[in-house]
C-alpha positions as CSV (number, residue, x, y, z in Angstrom):
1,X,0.0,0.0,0.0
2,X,1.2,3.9,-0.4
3,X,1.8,5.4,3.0
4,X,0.7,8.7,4.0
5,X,2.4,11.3,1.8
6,X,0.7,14.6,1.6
7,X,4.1,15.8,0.3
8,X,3.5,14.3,-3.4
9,X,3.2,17.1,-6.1
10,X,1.1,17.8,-9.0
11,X,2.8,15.9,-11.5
12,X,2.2,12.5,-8.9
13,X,-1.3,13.3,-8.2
14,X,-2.1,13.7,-12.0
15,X,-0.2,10.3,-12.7
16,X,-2.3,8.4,-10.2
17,X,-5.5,9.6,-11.9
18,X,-4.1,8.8,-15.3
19,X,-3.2,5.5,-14.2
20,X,-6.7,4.9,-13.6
21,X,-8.5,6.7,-16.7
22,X,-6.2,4.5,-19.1
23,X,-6.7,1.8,-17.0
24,X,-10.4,1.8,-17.1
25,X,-10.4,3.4,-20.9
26,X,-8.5,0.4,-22.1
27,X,-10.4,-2.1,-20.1
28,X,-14.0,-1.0,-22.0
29,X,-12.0,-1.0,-25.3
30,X,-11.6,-4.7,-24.6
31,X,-14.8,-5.8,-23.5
32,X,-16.4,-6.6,-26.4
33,X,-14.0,-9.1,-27.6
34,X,-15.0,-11.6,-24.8
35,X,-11.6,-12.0,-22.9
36,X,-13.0,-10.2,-19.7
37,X,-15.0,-12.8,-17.5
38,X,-17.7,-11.5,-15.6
39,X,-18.8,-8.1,-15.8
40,X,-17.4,-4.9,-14.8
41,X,-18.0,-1.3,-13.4
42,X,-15.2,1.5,-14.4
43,X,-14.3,4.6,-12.6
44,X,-13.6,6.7,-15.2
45,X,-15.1,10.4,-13.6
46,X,-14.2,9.2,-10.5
47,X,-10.3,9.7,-9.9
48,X,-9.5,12.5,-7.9
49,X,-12.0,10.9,-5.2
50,X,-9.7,7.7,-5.0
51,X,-6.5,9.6,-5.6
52,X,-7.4,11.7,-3.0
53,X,-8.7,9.9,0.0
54,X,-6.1,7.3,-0.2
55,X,-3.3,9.7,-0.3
56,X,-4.2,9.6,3.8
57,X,-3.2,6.6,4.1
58,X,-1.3,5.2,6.9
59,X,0.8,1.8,7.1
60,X,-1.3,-1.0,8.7
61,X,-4.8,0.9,7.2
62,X,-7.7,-1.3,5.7
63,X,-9.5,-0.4,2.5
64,X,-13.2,-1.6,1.8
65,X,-14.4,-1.6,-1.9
66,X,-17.0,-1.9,-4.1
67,X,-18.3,-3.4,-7.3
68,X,-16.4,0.1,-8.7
69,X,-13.0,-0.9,-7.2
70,X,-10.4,-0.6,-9.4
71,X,-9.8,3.0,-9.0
72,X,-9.5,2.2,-5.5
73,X,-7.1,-0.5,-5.6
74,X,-4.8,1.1,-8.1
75,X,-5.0,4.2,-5.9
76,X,-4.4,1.6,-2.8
77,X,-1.0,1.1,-4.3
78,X,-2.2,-1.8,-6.2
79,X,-0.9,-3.7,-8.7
80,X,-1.9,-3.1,-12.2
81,X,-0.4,-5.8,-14.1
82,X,-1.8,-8.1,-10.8
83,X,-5.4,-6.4,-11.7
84,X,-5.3,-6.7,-15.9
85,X,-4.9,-10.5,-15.2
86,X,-7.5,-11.0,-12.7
87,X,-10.0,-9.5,-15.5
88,X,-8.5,-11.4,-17.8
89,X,-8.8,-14.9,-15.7
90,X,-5.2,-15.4,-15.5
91,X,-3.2,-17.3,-13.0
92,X,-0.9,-14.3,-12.2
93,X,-4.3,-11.7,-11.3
94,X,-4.6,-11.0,-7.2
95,X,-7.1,-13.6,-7.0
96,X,-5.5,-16.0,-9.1
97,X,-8.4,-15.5,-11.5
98,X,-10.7,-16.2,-10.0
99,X,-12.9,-13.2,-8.6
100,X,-12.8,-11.0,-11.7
101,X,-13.3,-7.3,-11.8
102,X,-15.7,-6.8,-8.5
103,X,-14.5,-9.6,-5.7
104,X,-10.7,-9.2,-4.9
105,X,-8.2,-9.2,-2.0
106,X,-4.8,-7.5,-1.7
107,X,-2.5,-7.1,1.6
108,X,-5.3,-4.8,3.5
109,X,-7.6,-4.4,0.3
110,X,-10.8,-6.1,-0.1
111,X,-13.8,-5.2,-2.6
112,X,-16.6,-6.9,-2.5
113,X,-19.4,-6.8,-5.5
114,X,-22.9,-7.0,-3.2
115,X,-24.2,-4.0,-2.8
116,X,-24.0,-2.6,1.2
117,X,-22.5,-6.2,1.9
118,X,-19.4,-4.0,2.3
119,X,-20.3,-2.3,4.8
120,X,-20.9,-4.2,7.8
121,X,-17.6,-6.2,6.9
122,X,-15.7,-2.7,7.3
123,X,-17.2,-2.2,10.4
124,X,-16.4,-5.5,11.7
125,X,-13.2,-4.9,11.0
126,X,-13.2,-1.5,12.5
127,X,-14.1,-3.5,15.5
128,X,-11.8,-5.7,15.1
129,X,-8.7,-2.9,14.3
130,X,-10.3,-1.0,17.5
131,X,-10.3,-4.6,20.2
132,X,-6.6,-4.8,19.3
133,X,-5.4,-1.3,19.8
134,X,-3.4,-1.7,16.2
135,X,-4.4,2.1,15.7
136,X,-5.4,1.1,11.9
137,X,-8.1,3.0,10.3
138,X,-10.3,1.5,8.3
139,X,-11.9,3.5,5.1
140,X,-15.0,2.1,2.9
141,X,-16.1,3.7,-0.6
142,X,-19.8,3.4,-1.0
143,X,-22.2,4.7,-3.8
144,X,-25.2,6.5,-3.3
145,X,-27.2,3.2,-4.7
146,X,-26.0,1.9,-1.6
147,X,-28.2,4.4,0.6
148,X,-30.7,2.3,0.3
149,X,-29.8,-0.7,2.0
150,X,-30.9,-1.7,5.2
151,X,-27.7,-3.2,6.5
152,X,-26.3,-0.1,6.1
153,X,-27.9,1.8,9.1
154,X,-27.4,-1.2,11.0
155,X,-23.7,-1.0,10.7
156,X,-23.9,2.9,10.8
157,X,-25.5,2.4,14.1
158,X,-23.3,0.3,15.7
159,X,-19.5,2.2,14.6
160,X,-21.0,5.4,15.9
161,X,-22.3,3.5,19.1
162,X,-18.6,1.7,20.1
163,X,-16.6,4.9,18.2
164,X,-15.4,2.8,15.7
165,X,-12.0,3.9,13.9
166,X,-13.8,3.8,10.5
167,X,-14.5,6.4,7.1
168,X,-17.5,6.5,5.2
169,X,-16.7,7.9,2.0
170,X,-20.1,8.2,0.0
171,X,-19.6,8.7,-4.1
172,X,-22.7,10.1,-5.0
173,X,-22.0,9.7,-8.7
174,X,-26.1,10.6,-9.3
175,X,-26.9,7.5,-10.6
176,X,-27.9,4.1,-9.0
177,X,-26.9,1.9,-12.0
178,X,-29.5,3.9,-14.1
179,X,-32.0,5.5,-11.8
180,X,-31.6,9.4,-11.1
181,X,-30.1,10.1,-7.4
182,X,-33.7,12.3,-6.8
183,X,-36.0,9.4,-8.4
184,X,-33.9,6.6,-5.4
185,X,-33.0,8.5,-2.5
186,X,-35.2,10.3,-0.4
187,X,-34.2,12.9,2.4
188,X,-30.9,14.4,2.8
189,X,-27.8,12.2,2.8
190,X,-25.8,14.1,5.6
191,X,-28.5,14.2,7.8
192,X,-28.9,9.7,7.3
193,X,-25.2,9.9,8.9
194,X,-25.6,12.6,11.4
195,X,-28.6,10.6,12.5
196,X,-26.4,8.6,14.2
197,X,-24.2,10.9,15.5
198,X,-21.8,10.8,12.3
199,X,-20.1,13.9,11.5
200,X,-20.5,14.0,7.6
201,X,-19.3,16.7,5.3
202,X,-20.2,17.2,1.5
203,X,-17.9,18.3,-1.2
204,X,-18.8,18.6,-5.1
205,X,-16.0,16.5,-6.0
206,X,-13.5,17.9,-9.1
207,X,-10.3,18.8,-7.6
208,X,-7.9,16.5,-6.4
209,X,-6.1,18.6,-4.0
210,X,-9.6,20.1,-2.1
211,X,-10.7,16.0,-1.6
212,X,-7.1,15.5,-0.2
213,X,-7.3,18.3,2.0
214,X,-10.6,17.3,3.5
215,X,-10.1,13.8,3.8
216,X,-6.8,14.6,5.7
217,X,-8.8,17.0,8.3
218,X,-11.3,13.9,8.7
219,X,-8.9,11.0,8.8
220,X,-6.9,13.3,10.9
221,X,-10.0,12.9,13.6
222,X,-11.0,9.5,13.2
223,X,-7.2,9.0,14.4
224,X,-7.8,10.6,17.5
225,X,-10.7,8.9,18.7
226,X,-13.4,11.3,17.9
227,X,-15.0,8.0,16.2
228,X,-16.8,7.6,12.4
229,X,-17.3,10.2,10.1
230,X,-18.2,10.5,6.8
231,X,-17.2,12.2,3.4
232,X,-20.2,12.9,0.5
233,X,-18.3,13.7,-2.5
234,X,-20.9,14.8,-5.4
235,X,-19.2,13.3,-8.3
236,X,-19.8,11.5,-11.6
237,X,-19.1,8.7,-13.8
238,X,-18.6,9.4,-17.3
239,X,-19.1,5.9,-18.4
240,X,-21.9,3.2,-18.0
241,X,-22.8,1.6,-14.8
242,X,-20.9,-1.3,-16.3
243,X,-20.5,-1.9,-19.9
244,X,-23.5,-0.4,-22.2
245,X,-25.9,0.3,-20.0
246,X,-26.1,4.1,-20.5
247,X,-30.2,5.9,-20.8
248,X,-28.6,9.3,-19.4
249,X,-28.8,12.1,-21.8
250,X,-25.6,12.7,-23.7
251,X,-25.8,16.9,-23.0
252,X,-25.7,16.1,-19.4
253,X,-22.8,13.3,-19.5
254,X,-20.7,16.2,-21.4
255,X,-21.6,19.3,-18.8
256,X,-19.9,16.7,-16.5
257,X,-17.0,16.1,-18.8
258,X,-16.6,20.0,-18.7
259,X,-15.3,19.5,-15.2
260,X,-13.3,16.5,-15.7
261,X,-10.8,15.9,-12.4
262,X,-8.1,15.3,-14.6
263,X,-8.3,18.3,-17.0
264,X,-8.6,20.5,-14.3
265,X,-5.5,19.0,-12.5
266,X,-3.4,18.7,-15.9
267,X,-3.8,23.0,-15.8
268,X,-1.3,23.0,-13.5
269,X,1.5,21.4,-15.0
270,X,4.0,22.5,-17.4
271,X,2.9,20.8,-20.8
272,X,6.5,18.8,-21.0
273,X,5.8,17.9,-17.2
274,X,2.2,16.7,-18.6
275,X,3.8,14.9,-21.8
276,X,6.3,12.9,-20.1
277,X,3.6,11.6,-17.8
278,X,0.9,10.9,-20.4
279,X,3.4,8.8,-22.3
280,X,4.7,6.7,-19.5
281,X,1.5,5.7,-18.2
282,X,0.2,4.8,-21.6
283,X,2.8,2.5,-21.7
284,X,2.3,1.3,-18.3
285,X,-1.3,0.3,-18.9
286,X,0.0,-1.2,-22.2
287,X,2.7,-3.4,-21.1
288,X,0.1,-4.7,-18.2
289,X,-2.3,-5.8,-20.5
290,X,0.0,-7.6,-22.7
291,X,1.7,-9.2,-20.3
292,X,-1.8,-10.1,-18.3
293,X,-3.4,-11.9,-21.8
294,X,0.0,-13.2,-22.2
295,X,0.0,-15.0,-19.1
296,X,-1.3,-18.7,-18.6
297,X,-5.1,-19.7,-17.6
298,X,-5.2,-21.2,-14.0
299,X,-4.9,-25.0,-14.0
300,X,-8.5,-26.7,-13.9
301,X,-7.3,-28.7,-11.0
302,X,-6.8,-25.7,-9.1
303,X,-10.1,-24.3,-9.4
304,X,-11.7,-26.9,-7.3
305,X,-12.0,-26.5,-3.4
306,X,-11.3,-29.6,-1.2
307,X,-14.3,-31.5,0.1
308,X,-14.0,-31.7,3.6
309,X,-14.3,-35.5,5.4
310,X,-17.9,-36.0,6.5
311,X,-17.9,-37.2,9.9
């Protein structure tokens, strides 16, 4: 994982989002062809939220995912040849192939594709992190879609009741697969967390450096035992739910794309600064999906789990 480095310039903070947009880009280029098992949810849109959370990381700190988790992992520090060849069903991917694009586990990185299933596991391990005084925090990406599970205020109950060491960072990306945030939510979403006596703050996510700055202040506070609190960042995806699933009206998917993360980062580089990084990833995300379809199919005998002994 990346530790805590607030200290990481422009130029860094533009390559991690990159990473992910090329990533993700390349990955819908290839779904059509039929080599990606399962199916998949990008976060293309959705960068700086990642890039920017994450950088507030601290060694020994767990990450909860989603069904949209490769943006998360790669900002976790992840592996992106590791992740090509998981989609891919190789041997070599962090599951060994086998739990595709939404169910995967890496050192203190776990996504999970069930939708608010996530969320009691991070609390449980909150709990956990909290019983053995290992000072860990634990953060867990959730969608507004998920708002409207019932496990969820369960779990939000119970971290807020025992002060749990955990962050709730909600991406409202205004969409729940393809209904409208205002035709599934009802209410206000700060006031479902303050509810519980979560301190939640809401941001209109498009700058990198603003989400960094406010998850710092947050994580900062979690650390010192004030207990959970949560991040809203209004954002957007600029691709389908998952493949080509897309009703939403193409003027509104480009006002969006108008305040793309990533363009307004690149603004503050020097254009050779910008170049040099734009050519490297590209080859980056190349090289790991070469070398993922390149790379051998588990063995069959592999796949199976033992039975245990009946008694």
């Amino acid at each position: 994982m990346r530790m805590k480095n607030n200290s990481r310039n422009d130029a860094d903070q533009y390559r991690e989002m990159l990473r992910i947009r090329l990533f993700e880009e390349r990955l819908l280029e290839m779904f059509p062809s039929g080599q990606i098992y399962g199916t998949t949810h990008t976060y293309i849109g959705q960068e700086a939220n990642a890039v920017g959370v994450l950088a507030t990381m601290q060694a020994g700190d767990v990450v909860v995912s989603n069904h949209r988790c490769h943006g998360h992992f790669l900002a976790y520090g992840g592996s992106m040849q590791a992740l090509a060849a998981e989609l891919l069903g190789r041997k070599t991917g962090i599951c060994g192939g086998r739990g595709g694009s939404q169910h995967i586990k890496w050192e203190n990185f776990f996504a999970n594709g069930v939708l608010g299933g996530t969320v009691p596991i991070a609390v449980g391990m909150a709990y956990a992190e909290n019983a053995m005084k290992r000072d860990a925090l634990v953060y867990t990406f959730i969608g507004d879609g998920t708002l409207g599970e019932g496990v969820v205020y369960e779990s939000l109950n119970m971290a807020s009741l025992w002060k749990l060491p955990i962050f709730f960072i909600v991406e409202n990306n205004r969409y729940a697969q393809s209904t409208p945030v205002e035709l599934n939510l009802a209410g206000d979403m700060r006031a479902r967390f303050e509810a519980f006596g979560i301190t939640a703050t809401e941001h209109e996510a498009c700058d990198v450096l603003e989400i960094m700055q406010l998850a710092e202040g947050i994580s900062n506070s979690i650390r010192t035992g004030n207990g959970p609190q949560a991040l809203i960042l209004h954002t957007y995806r600029f691709a389908p739910h998952s493949k080509g699933d897309d009703t939403r009206d193409p003027d509104e998917i480009a006002r969006y794309r108008a305040r793309d993360p990533l363009q307004k980062h690149a603004a503050r580089l020097q254009q050779k600064v910008k170049d040099e990084i734009e050519t490297a990833v590209a080859g980056e995300v190349e090289l790991a999906y070469l070398r993922a379809e390149n790379d051998p199919f588990p063995a069959a005998e592999s796949l199976a789990l033992p039975l245990e002994e009946s008694s």
